[in-house]
C-alpha positions in Angstrom: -50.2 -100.5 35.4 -52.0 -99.9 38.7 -54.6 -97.5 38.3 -56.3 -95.5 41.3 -59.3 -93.9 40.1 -61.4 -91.4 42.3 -65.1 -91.9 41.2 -67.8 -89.0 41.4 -69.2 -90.9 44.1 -65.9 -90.7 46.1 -65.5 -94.2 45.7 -61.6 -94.9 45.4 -60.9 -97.8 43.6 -57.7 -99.6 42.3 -57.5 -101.6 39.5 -55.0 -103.1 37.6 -56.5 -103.1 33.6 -55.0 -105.1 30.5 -56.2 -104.3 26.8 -56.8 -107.2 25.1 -58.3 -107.1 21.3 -59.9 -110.2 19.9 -59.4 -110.8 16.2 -59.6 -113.4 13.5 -59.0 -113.7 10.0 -62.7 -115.4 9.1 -64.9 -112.3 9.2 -67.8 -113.3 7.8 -68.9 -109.8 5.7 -65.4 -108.4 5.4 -62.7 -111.8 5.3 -59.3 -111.2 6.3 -60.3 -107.2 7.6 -57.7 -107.7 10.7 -54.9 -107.0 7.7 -57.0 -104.5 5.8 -54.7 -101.7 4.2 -55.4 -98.5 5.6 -53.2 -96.0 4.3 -50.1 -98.2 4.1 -51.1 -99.8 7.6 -52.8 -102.9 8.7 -56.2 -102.2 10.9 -55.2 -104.4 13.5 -51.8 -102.4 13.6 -53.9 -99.0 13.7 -56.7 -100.3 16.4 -52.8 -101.4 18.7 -51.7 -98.2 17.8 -54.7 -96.2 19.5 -54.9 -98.8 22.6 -51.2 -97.5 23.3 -51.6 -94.3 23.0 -54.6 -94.9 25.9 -51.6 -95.0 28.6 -53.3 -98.0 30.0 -50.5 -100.5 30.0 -50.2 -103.9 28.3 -51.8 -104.6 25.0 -52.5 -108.3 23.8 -53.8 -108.7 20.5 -55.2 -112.4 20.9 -55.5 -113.4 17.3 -57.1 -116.7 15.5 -54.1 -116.6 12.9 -50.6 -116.5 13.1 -50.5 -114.0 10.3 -52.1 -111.1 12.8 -49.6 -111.7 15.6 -47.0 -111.6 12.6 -48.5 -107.8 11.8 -47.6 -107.0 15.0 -44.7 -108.6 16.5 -41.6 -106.8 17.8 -43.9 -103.7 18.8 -42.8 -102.2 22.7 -45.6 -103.8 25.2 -47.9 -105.5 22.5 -47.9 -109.0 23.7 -49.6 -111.9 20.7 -51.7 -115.0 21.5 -52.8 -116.9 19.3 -56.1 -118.6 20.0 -58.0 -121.1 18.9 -59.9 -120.0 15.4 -63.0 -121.5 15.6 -64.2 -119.6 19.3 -67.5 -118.4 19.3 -66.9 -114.8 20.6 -64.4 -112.2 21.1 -65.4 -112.3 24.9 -64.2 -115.9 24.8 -61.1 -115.3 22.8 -60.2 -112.7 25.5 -60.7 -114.8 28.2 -58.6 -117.6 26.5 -55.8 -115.3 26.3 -56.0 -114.2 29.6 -55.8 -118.0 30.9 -52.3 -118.0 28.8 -51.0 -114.7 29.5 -52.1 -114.4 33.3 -53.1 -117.4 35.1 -51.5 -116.0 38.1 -54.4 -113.2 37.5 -52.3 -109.9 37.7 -55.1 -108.0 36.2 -58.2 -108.2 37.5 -59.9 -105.5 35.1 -60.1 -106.8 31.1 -60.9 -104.1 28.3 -62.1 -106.0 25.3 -61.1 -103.6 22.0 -62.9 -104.7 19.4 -60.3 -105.1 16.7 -62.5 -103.0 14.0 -62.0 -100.0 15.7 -58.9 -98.2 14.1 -60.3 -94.5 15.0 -61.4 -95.0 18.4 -60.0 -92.3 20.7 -57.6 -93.9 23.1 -59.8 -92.1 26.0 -62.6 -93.8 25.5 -60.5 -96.8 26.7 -60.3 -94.5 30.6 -64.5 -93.9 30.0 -65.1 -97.8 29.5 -64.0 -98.0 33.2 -66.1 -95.3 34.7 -68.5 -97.5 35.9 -66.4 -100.3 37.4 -65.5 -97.1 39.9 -69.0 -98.5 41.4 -69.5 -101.7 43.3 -72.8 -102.5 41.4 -71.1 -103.0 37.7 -69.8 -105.9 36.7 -69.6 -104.5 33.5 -68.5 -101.5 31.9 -69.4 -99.9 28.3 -70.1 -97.2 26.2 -73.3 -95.2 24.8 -73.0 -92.8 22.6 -76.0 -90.3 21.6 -78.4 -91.5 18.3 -77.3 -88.9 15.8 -80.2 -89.3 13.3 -83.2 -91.3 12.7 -81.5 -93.1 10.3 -78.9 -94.3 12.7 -81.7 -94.5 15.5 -84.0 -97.2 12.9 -80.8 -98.9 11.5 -80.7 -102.7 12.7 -77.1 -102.8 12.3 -77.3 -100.4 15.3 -77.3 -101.6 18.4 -79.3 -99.3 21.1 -79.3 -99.7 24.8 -82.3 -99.0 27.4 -81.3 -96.1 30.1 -81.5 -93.4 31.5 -78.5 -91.1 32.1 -80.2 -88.2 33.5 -77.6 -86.0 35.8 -75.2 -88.9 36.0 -72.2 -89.8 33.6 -72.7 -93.3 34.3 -76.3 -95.2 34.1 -77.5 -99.2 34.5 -78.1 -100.8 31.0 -81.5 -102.4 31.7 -81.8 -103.8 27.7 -79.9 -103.9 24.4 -81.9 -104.1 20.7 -81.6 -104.1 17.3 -84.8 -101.9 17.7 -85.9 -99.0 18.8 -86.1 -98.5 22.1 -87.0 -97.1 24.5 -90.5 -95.9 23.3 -91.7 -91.9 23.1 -90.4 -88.7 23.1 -86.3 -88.7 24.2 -82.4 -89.1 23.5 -81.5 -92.7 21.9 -78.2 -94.0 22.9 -75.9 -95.9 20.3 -74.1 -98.9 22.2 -70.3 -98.9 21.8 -69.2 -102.4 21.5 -65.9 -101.9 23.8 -66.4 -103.8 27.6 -64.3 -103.1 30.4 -64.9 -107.0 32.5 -63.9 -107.3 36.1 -62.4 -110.8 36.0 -64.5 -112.6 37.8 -67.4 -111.7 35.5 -65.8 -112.7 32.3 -64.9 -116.2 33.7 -68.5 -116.9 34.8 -70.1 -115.0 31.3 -68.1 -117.6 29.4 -69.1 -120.6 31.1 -72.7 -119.4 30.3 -74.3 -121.3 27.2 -75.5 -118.8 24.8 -79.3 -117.5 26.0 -82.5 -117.4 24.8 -82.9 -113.8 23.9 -78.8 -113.8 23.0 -80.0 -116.1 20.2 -82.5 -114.2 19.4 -81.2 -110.4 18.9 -77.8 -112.1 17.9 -76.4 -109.7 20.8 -74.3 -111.6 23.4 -74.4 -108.8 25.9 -78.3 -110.4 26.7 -76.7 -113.4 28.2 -75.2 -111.6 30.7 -78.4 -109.5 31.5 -80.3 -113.0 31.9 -77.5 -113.9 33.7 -78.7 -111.9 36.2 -75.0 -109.7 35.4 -75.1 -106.0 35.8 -73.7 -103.4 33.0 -72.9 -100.0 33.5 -72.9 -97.8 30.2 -70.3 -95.0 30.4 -71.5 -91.7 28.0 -69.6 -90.5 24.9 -69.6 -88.0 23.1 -69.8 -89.9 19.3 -69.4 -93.7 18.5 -66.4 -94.4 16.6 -66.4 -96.0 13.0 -66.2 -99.0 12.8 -65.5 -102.0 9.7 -67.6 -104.5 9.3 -68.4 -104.1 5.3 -66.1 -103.2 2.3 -68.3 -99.6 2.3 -67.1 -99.3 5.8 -63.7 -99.6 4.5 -63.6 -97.6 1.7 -64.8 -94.9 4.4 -62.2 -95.2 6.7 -59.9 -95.0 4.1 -61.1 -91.8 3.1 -60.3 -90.1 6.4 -56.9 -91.1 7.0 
């Protein structure tokens, strides 16, 4: 699908997106979540279900195991890869499905759905690409607003630097496990969804892993380093997400 989006900034760009969702079997805290039951369905089938219902076009699930392409095969434009298990990211999984599926580089925009994310609301997926509307993002992602203290001093929550002020779109200047920014203000909640413009993805993954990557155990940091620029899109909640069993049971308990 060819997409013409009119930015606030009367910017007019076209862009031709693909979702792709990254998922494995070996999850380290959860193993084998991809085919967690949730309500009768399998989460990777309910995260493809809500990337389809974004309107975006194509879908690729680019798996680490045959079983998750088996979970999802024979569904109207879902395509399967199956990658290489042992990759060190999601970003890299996406970008080795995207040198299978489209070497002849069709898209030039990649959304990377995290494949934990069976609640997300398919628009999210159109807010991820507010702020490649703008020629300085080579990035896009999503913040959504710290509801509590608890969420703002959890370390399993990931908060971003900025500043959105007037704008709906603002420059991610850092990304922490901690709190941050210091004093009195809103706290923004860092969505783990990434809209890439090609060429950025192919350069972040020839990047060894960086210094302060390492340390925070957030790869988003390499591409700051990198010198890379990302744009954080604002939403209205973050979406719930799986990484534990507890996680699970609470997802099950709203469907």
């Amino acid at each position: 699908m060819r997409l013409t989006l009119d930015g606030r900034s009367g910017i007019n760009t076209t862009m031709r997106p693909i979702i792709v969702i990254p998922t494995r079997l070996a999850s380290t805290r959860l193993p084998r979540k991809a085919l967690a039951d949730i309500g009768g369905v399998p989460m990777i089938l309910r995260v493809v279900h809500r990337a389809l219902q974004s309107g975006l076009g194509t879908v690729v699930v680019a798996a680490g195991d045959q079983e998750i392409l088996d979970a999802v095969s024979g569904i109207e434009n879902v395509r399967g890869v199956l990658t290489e298990s042992a990759l060190a990211s999601g970003s890299d999984r996406v970008h080795a499905a995207l040198e299978q599926i489209d070497p002849q580089r069709d898209h030039d925009v990649v959304i990377n759905l995290q494949g934990d994310l069976p609640l997300i609301d398919p628009t999210t997926l159109h807010n991820v690409l507010e702020p490649l509307k703008l020629p300085g993002f080579d990035i896009g992602t999503l913040a959504a607003p710290v509801m509590n203290i608890e969420e703002r001093d959890a370390a399993s929550v990931v908060k971003i630097a900025c500043s959105f002020e007037n704008s709906h779109v603002a420059r991610a200047l850092y990304f922490s496990r901690q709190v941050l920014p210091w004093g009195e203000g809103e706290h923004w909640h860092h969505v783990g969804v990434y809209a890439w413009r090609r060429e950025a993805l192919a350069r972040f993954v020839s990047l060894p892993p960086s210094a302060l990557e390492r340390r925070e155990s957030l790869e988003q940091l390499r591409a700051l380093e990198a010198g890379m620029t990302i744009g954080c899109a604002r939403i209205s909640h973050a979406p719930l997400g799986v990484d534990t069993p507890f996680d699970l049971e609470r997802i099950r308990g709203l469907v």
